[in-house]
C-alpha positions as a LaTeX table, in Angstrom:
\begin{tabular}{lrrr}
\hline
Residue & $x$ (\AA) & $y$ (\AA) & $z$ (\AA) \\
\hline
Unk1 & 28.02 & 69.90 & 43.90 \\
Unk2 & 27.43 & 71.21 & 47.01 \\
Unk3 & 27.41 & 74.96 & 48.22 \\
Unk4 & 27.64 & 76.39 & 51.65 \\
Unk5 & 26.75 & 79.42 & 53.01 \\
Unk6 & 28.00 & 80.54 & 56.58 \\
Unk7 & 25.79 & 82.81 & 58.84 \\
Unk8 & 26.03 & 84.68 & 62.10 \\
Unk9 & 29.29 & 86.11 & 62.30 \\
Unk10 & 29.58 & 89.59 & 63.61 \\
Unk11 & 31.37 & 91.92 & 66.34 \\
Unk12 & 31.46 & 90.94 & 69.68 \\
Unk13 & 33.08 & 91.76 & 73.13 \\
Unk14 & 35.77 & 89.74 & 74.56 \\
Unk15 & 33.90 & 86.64 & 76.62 \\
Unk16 & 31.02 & 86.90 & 74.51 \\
Unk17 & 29.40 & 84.04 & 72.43 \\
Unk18 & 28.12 & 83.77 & 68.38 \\
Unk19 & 26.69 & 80.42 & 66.89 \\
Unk20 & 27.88 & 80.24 & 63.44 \\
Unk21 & 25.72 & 78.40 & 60.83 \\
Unk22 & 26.12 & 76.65 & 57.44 \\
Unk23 & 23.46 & 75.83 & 55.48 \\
Unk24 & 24.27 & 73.49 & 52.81 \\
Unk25 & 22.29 & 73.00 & 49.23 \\
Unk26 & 22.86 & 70.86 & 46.03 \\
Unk27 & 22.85 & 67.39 & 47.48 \\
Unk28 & 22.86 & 66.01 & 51.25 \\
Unk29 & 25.34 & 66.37 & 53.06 \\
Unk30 & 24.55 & 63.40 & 55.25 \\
Unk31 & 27.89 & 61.27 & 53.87 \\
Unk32 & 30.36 & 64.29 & 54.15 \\
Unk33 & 32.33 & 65.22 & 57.31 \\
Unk34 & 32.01 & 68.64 & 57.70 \\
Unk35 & 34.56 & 71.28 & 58.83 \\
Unk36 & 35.26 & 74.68 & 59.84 \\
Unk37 & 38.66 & 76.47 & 59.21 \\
Unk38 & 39.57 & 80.01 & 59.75 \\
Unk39 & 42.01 & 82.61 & 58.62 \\
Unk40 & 43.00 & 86.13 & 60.46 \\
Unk41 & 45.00 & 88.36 & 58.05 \\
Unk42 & 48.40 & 87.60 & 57.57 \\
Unk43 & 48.10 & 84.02 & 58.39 \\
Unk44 & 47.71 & 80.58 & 56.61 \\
Unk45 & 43.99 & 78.97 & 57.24 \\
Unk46 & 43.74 & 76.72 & 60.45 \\
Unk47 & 41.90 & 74.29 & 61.82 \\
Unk48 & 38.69 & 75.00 & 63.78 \\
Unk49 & 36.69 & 72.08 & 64.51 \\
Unk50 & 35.32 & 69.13 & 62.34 \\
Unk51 & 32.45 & 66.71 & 62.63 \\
Unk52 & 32.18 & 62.70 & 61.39 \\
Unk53 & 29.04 & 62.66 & 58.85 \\
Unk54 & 27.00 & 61.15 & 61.78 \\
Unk55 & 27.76 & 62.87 & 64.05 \\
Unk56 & 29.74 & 60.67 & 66.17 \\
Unk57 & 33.02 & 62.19 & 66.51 \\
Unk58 & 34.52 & 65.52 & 67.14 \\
Unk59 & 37.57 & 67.08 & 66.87 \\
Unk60 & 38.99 & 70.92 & 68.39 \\
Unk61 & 42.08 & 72.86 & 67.53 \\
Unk62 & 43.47 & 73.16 & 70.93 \\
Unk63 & 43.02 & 76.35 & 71.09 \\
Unk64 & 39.59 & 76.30 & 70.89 \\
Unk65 & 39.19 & 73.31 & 72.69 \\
Unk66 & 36.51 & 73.23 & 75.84 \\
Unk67 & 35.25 & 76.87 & 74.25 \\
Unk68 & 33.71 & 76.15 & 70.72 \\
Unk69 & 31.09 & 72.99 & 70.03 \\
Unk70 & 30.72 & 71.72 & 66.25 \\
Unk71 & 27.14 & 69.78 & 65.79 \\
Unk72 & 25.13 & 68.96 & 62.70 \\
Unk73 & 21.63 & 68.56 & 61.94 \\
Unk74 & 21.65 & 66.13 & 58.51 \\
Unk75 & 17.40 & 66.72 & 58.40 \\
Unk76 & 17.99 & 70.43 & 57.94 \\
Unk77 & 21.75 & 69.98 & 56.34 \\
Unk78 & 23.61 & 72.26 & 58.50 \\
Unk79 & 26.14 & 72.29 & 60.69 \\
Unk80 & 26.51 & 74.63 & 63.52 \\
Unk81 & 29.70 & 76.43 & 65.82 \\
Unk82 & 28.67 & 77.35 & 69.22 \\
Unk83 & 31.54 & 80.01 & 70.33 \\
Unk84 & 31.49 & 80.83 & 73.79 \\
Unk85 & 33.79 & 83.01 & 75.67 \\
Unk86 & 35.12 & 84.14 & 72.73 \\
Unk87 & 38.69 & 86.06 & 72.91 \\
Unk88 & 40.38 & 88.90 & 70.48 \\
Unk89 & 42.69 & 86.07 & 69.15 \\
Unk90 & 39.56 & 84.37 & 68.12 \\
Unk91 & 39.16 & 86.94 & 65.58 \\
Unk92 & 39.27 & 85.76 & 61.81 \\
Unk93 & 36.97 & 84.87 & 59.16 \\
Unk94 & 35.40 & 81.13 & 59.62 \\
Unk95 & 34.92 & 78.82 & 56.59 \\
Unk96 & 32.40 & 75.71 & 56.69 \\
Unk97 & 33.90 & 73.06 & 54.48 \\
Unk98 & 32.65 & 69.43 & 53.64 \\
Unk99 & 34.87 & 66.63 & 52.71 \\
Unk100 & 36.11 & 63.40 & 54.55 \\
Unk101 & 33.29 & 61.42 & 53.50 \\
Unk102 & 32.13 & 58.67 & 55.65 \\
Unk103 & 35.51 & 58.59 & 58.12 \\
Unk104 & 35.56 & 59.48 & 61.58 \\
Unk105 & 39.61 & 59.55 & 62.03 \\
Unk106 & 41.38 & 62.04 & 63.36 \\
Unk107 & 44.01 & 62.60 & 60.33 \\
Unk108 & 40.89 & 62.83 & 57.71 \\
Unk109 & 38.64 & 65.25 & 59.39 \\
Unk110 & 41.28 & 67.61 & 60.38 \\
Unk111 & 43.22 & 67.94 & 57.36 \\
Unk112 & 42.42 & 70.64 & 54.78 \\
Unk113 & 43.16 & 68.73 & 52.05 \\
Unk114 & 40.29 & 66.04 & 52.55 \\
Unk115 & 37.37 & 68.79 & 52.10 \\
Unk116 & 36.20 & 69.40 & 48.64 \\
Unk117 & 33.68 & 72.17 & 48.87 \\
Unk118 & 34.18 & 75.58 & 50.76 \\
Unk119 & 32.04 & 78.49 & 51.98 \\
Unk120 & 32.63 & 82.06 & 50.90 \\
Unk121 & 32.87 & 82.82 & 55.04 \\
Unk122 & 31.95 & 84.81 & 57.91 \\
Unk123 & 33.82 & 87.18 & 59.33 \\
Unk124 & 34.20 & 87.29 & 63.25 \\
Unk125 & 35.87 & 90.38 & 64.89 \\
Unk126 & 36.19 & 90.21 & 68.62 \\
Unk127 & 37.15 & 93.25 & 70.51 \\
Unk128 & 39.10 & 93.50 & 73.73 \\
\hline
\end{tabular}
């Protein structure tokens, strides 16, 4: 088992930044790829970002693409989002999810389905 716990959401003003973390405990998560998702009322959860388990390959939701960095730090066994100029459509709660263990393709890492443990979320509000 593995549980996750997201930190560092909050309210912030259009062009702003937050760094999301997820701190994972229960076993390594050193083989996993590791995710985040998120879901604004009314709508179905989405791809965020996603990160091999080494580290070697990334993947962005256009949308967030050029704006948001995914990393991982396997010694401490979290995973980070860097959010930079952060806009209201942004706003939703984010969900750090690890799954797609030992791939780096495209299809694996991005698809909800592969990811077997969730976090219980941070919510993210970004005013205009």
């Amino acid at each position: 088992q593995v549980q996750l716990v997201e930190s560092g959401g909050g309210l912030v003003q259009a062009g702003g930044s937050l760094r999301l973390s997820c701190a994972a405990s229960g076993r390594t998560i050193s083989r996993f790829g590791m995710g985040w998702f998120r879901q604004a009322p009314g709508k179905e959860r989405e791809f965020v970002a996603a990160i091999s388990w080494n580290g070697g390959t990334t993947y962005y939701a256009d949308s967030v693409k050029g704006r948001f960095t995914i990393s991982r730090d396997n010694a401490k066994n979290t995973v980070y989002l860097q959010m930079n100029s952060l806009k209201p459509e942004d706003t939703a709660g984010y969900y750090c999810t690890a799954g797609a263990v030992l791939t780096s393709t495209y299809n694996e890492l991005t698809d909800r389905s592969q990811y077997v443990y969730w976090g219980q979320g941070t919510q993210v509000t970004i005013s205009s």
